[in-house]
N, C-alpha and C positions, 0 to 999 in steps of 0.2 A: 545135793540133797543132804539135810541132816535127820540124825532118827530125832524122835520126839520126847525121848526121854531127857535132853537137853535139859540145864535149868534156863528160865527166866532170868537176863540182865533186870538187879531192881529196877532201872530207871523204866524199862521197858512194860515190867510187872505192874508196876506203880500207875503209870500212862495209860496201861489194859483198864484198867479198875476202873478207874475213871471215863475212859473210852466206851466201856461195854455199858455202862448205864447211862451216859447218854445219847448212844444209838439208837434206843427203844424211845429215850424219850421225847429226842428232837424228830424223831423219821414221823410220827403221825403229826404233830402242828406244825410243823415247816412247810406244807404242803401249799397252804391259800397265800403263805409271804409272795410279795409282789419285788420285782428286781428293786426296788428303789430302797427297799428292807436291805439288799445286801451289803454288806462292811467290808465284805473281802472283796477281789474278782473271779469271777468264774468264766474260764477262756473258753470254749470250744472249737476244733481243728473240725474244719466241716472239708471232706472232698467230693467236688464235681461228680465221680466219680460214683459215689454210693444211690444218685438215683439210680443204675442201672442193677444193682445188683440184686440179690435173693436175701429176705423182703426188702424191698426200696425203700432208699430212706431220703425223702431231698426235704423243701422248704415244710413242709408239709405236715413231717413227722417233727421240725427239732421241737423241742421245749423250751421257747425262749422266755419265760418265766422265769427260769430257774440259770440261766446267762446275765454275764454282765458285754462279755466280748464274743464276736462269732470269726475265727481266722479262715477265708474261704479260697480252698487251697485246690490247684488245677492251672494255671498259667504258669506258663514258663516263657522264656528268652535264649536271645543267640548272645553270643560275643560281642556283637554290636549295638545287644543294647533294645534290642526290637520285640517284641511282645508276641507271644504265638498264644490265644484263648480260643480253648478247644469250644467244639459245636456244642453250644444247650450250656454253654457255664454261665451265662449273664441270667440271672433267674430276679426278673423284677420282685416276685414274693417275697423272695429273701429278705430283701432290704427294707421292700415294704413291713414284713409284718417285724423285725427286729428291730425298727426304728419306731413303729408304733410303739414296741414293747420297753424301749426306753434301750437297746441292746445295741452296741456299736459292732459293724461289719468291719474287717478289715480285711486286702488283698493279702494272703501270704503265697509269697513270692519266693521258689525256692531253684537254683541253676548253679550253674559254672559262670559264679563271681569274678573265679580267677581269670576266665574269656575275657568278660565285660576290662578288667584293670590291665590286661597286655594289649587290649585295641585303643583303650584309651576313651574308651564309648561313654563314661562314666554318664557325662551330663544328659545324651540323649536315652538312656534307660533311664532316669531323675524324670527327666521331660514325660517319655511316656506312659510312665508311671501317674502321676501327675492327672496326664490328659485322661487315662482310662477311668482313676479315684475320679476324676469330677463330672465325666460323661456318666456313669451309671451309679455314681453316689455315694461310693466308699467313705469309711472313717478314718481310713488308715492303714499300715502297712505292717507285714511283720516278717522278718529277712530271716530266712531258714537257710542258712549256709553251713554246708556239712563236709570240712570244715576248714576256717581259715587258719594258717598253718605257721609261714614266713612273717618275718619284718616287712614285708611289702604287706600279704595279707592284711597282717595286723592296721598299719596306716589305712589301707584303701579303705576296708569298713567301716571307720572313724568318719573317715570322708563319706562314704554313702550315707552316712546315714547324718551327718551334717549337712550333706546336701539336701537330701529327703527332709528335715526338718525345715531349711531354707523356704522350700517350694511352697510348703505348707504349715503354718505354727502351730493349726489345729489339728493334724493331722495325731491320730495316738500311734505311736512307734514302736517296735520292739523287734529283740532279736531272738530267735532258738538256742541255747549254748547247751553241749553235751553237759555229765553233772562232773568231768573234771573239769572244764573249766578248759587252762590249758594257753600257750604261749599267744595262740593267735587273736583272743582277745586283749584290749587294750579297755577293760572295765571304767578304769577312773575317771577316760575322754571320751567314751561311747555312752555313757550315764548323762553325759549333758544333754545330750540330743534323746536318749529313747526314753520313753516313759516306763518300761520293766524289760526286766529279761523271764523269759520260760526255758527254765532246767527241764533236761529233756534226761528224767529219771527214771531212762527204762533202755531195751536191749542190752543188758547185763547177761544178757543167754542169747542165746540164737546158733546157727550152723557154725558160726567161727570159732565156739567153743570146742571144747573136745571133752565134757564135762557138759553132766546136767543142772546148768546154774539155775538161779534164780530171776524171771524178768527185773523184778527191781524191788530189790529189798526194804523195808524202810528202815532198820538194823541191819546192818553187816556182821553174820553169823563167823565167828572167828573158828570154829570147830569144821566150816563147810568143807571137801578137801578139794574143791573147786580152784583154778588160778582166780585172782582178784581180778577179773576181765575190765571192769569199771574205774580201774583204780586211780586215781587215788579216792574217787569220789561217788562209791558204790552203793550206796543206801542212801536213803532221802536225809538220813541224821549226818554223812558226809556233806552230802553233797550243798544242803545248807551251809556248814561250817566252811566249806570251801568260798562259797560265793559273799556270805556274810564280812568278811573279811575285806572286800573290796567294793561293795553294795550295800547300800540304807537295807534294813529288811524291807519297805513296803515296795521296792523297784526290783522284788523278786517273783515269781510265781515258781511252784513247782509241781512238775509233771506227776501223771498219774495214767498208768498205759488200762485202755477198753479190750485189750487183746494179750496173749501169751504167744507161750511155744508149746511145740509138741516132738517130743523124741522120741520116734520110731521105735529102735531098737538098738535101748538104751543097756547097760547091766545095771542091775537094780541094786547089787552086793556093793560094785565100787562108783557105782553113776560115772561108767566111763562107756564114750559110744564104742563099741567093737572093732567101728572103720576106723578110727581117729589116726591109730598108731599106724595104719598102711596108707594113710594118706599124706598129699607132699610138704600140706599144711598142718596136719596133725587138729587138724577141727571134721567138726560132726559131720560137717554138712549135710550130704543128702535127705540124712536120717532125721532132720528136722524142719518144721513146717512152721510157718506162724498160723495164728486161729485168732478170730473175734470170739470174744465172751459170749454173745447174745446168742451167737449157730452152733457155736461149735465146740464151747466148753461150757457154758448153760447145763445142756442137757447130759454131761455128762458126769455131772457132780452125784457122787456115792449112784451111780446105775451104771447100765450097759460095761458089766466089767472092770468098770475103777471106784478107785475107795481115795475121798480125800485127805489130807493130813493137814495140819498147821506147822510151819515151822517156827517154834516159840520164842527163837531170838529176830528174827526177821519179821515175823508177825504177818507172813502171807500163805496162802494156800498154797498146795502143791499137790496133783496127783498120779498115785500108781498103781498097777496092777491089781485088783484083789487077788488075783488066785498065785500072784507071784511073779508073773510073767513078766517079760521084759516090756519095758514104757515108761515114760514118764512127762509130764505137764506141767511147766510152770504158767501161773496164771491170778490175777487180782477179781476177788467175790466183793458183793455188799461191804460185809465188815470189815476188810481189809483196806477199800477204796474209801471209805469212812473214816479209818483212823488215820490214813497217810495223809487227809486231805487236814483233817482237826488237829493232827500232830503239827504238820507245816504252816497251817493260817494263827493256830491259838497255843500252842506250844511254841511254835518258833520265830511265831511274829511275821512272820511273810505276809507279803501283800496280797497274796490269792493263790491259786491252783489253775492250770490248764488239765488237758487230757487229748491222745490220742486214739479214737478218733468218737467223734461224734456219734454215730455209724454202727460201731463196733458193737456195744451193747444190747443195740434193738431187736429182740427176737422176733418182731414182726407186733405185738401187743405191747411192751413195756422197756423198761430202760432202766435196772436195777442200779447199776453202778454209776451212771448219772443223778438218778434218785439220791442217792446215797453221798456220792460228792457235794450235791447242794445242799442237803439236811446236815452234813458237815461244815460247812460253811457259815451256819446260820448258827451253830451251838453256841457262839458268845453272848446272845442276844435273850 
């Protein structure tokens, strides 16, 4: 947590100025562009999972209008290589109405990689990969491995996903990379085969903190007295320059999380959780929850007992108590999701934006911060 009396990094001040007035401007005419208008990409992480929940959200609700890619995430595999697709994930609408809308579908596919590379399975997870993309109509694949580690690691991925290319040339590929980055990618031989990577620029807070950080900065607030949980590559303006370095800007996307955290009972003087220092790992845990934007921190902006803040170097919301009490919220609104998204596609040259999850934002009527990433997306135009 930092107080608010912070000044403004210029560069940051500068980018605000700019950013605040075209919010207002692009959010009402963006609205009738059609996906073939978009210059950037706009990914969405869709899980199996979210028809069932409170309000449902499956083929029905997404807005593919406002998509270029849809990553439709729910299958997993064993060691061997073998494909387990839970009951109700093959949703012919899906593909129907996002291929009507001009929107490519992709499996993402996310396990214990390192299983598949000690059996040796490689080729037959390639294979039924493969067979699933062509039985029910996939675009493509997107490998969420969390995370590869070793010089083995490293090779094998090169390999999957040169094989995954093999099988299919049209297929569009990509991987998830945390935003350091980090030894197990192999960027300069993995770039041949995938068509972008998605920085996965968020849990920079969660229970393993011991400290009320912030989900995902787009500035790294140097006053925070938080550890650098993300480090080296803790804000969106890191974690660009991290990957920039070994990547063309347009074979980048970077993330943008639909959900926060929420700490219990936090101390609001030193934003330190209470349990941390008697636990064996010295993180929050218990004391913190994650939450979707659209249930669960929607309605809780400046009502029911919390009062929001900005924090002016990091440029994201954050909430706590009004009457004092112990709590605290990190979490991305409209205009935060807005400038992370304008700052990364037309500040820093990036190919597009993903977001976790599709889902997350939906109060049951609307999708603010979806909204809000597309009408960002669009401001060059």
């Amino acid at each position: 947590m930092t107080s608010s009396s912070l000044l403004f990094p210029r560069l940051a001040s500068l980018l605000l100025i700019f950013a605040i007035a075209t919010f207002s401007s692009f959010q009402a005419r963006a609205q009738d562009a059609l996906p073939n208008h978009l210059s950037k990409r706009v990914v969405g992480d869709y899980g199996e999972w979210s028809k069932y929940q409170t309000p449902p959200y499956g083929a029905a609700q997404i807005p593919y209008h406002k998509l270029t890619h849809i990553n439709h995430a729910g299958v997993s595999f064993d060691a061997y290589g073998n494909l387990s697709v839970p009951d109700g994930f093959i949703e012919a609408e899906l593909n129907h109405r996002a291929h009507a809308a001009g929107v490519k579908v992709m499996l993402l596919l996310g396990g214990d990689f390192s299983g598949v590379e000690a059996s040796g399975a490689i080729q037959t997870l390639v294979d039924n990969i493969a067979a699933m993309e062509k039985q029910h109509g996939y675009d493509g694949v997107d490998i969420d491995w969390e995370y590869p580690e070793t010089a083995t690691d490293r090779k094998f991925l090169v390999t999957l996903m040169a094989k995954l290319r093999e099988s299919n040339p049209q297929y569009v590929l990509s991987i998830d990379a945390p935003p350091w980055g980090g030894f197990g990618y192999d960027l300069k031989h993995l770039q041949i085969s995938l068509d972008y990577v998605n920085i996965m620029m968020y849990d920079c807070a969660g229970p393993w903190t011991a400290y009320g950080q912030l989900n995902s900065p787009i500035f790294w607030n140097w006053h925070d007295p938080a550890p650098y949980e993300c480090q080296p590559g803790g804000s969106v303006h890191d974690a660009a320059n991290i990957f920039l370095k070994h990547m063309p800007a347009k074979k980048l996307n970077m993330g943008t999380p639909f959900y926060g955290y929420r700490y219990g009972n936090i101390n609001q003087e030193f934003g330190l959780c209470p349990n941390s220092a008697s636990t064996a790992d010295g993180e929050c845990d218990w004391a913190v929850r994650s939450g979707n934007y659209g249930t669960d921190f929607k309605p809780l902006i400046n009502q029911r007992g919390w009062q929001t803040f900005y924090d002016p170097v990091a440029m994201v919301p954050y909430m706590l108590r009004a009457n004092g009490g112990n709590g605290y919220i990190t979490y991305d609104d409209a205009f935060s999701t807005y400038f992370r998204v304008w700052y990364a596609d037309w500040q820093r040259g990036l190919g597009g934006t993903f977001m976790w999850s599709l889902d997350a934002d939906y109060d049951g009527h609307s999708q603010d911060l979806m909204d809000a990433m597309y009408n960002a997306s669009l401001s060059a135009r």
